[in-house]
N, C-alpha and C positions, 0 to 999 in steps of 0.2 A: 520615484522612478516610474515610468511609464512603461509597462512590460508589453506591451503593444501585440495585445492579444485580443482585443475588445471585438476584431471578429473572427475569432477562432473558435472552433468546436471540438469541446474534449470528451470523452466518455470518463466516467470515474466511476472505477467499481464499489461498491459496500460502502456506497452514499449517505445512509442512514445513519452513522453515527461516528465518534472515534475518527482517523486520521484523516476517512474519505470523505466524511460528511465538513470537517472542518477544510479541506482541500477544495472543494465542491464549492460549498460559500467563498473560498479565497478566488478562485476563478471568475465564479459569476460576481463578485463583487471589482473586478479590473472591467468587468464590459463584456466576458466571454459568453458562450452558450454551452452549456453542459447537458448531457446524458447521463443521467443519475439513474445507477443501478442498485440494487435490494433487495431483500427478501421483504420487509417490513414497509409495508404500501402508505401507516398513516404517515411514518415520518417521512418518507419519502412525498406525499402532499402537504406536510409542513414545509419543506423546501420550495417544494414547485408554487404554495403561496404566499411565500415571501418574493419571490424571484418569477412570476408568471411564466410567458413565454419562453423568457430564456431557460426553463428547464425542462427537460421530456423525461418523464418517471420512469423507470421499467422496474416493474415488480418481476423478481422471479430467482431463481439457487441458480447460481452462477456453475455449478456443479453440472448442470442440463442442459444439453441444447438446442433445447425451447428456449432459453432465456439468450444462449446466443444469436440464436434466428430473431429474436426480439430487437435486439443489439444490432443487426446489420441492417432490418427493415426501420429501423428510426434513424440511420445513416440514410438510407436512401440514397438519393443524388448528388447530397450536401459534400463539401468537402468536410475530411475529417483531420484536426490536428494534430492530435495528442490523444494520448490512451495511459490511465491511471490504472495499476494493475493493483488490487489490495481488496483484502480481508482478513478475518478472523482467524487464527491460531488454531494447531489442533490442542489435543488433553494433554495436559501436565503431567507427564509421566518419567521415571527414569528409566533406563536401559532393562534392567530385569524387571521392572513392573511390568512392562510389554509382551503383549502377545503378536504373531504376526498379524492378527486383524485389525489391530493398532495401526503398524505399516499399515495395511494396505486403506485403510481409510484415510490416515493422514497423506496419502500419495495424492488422492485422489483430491482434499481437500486444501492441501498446501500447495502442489508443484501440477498436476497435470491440467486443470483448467486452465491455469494460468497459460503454458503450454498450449494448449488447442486455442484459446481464447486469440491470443497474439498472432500466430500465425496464420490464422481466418481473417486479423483486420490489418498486418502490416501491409499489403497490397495496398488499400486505400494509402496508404502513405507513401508508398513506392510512385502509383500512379500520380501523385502529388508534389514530388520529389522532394517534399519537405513535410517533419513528424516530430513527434517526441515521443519517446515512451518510458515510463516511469511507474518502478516497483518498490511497492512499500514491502519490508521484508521487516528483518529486526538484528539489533546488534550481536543476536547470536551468530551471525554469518562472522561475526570478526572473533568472538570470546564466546565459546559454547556457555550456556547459563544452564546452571543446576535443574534437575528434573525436568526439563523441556527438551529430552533427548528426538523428540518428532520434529521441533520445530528446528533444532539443530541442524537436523540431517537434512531436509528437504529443503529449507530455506538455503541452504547453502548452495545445494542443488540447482535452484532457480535464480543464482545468483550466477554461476558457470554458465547455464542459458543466456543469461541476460549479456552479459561479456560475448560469448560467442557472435551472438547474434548479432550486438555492435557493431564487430567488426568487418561482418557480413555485409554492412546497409549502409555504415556511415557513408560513405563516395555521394549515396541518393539525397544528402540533407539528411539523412533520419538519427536522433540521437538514441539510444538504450541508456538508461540509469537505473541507480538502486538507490534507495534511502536506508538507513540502518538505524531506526530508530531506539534510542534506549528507554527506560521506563518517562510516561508518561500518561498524566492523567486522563486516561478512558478506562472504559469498559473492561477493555482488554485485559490491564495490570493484577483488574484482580484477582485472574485465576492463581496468577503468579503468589500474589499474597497469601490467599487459600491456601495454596497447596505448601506453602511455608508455615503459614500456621498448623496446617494438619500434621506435619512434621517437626511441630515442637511445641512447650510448654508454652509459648506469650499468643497472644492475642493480635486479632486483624489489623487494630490501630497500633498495635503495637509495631510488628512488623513492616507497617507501611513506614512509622517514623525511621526504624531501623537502616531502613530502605534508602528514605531519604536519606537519612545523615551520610551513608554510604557513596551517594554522586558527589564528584568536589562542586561542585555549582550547588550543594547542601536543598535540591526539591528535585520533584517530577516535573519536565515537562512541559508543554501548556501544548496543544491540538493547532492552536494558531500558528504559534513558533514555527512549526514545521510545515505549516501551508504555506507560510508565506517561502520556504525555502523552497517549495516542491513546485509551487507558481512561477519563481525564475527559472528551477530547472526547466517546463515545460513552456518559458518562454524565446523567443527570438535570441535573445541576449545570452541565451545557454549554446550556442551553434559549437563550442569550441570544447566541450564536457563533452564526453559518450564515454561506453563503457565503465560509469567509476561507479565504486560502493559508498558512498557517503554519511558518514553516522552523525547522528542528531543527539545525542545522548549525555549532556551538561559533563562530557570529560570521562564516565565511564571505562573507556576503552582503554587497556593500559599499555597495548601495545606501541609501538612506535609510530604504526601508519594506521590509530587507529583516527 
């Protein structure tokens, strides 16, 4: 299928590895031009050379904004398509593990960038009158998951934004989605596994098999799988999606509308 995106410009945040980085390649791999964001500068010029021009690096904590002043002077005058909202999780904590300095870091890390980030560049899209914007979150928004009471609470949080906001914009062409990703082989899983292991007698491999046998599709994942899902969303052919939460998750979900 030809997602007829080859001259569109997306940002995608937390480029450098995990759901953005494979998001990132899915793009620039249909003919797109991408704005790859980062902390981590060399992978982020692994990227940019494999893919030259069609990528513009921006090293910086998305937490700052410097790095969003970064993000709108590499926009420039270009038109801008689509906006990838994703990063990293806070700490693996349960409920009375926490302190509120817990909150108030993971506020800032999970839900308010995302937050100030969005509504500094939905304009561009407005003026545009056509966008997409697409948040990687995680299948806790549908099935809280044990001792991730942070990502729990705020991800959910930014999933009520994301809806809102839909409904706000869709009339201009602009669509709001959420992806609900369940476990999957990055970086990411294995604080999750750590922090199950630190909470019982077996071992990292072990847990992770656990893990696995646990999804009915019996593995994790693949970083691709879900690019290629997040590519149609943010393509042309997604006009008719907005506001949904959509899980990725090999069946996890036990709910009924999971």
């Amino acid at each position: 299928m030809d997602l007829k995106i080859s001259d569109q410009r997306f940002i995608v945040c937390g480029a450098s590895s995990g759901f953005g980085r494979a998001i990132a390649e899915q793009l620039l791999d249909e003919g797109a031009t991408v704005i790859a964001v980062a902390r981590r500068e060399e992978k982020l010029q692994e990227l940019k050379g494999k893919y030259t021009e069609s990528v513009t690096a921006i090293t910086g904590n998305l937490l700052h904004d410097e790095t969003h002043n970064k993000i709108e002077a590499a926009i420039g005058n270009n038109p801008l398509h689509g906006l990838v909202v994703n990063a990293g999780g806070p700490a693996a904590l349960s409920p009375l593990e926490t302190a509120m300095y817990d909150w108030d870091k993971a506020y800032k890390k999970v839900m308010r960038w995302k937050i100030e980030l969005t509504l500094r560049l939905v304009s561009y899209l407005v003026n545009n009158e056509y966008g997409r914007i697409l948040f990687i979150e995680s299948q806790s928004v549908k099935q809280p998951i044990a001792n991730l009471v942070l990502s729990n609470s705020f991800r959910a949080a930014v999933v009520g934004f994301a809806k809102s906001l839909s409904q706000e914009i869709a009339s201009k062409g602009i669509t709001v989605n959420v992806l609900a990703p369940g476990s999957h082989d990055t970086p990411a899983i294995d604080r999750v596994i750590e922090k199950k292991e630190e909470n019982s007698n077996t071992s990292f491999d072990e847990v992770k098999e656990a893990m696995e046998k646990s999804i009915p599709v019996g593995r994790f994942g693949k970083p691709g799988e879900i690019a290629s899902l997040a590519a149609w969303i943010l393509s042309p052919h997604a006009s008719y999606v907005t506001g949904q939460t959509i899980s990725h998750d090999g069946g996890s979900i036990k709910g009924i509308f999971g």
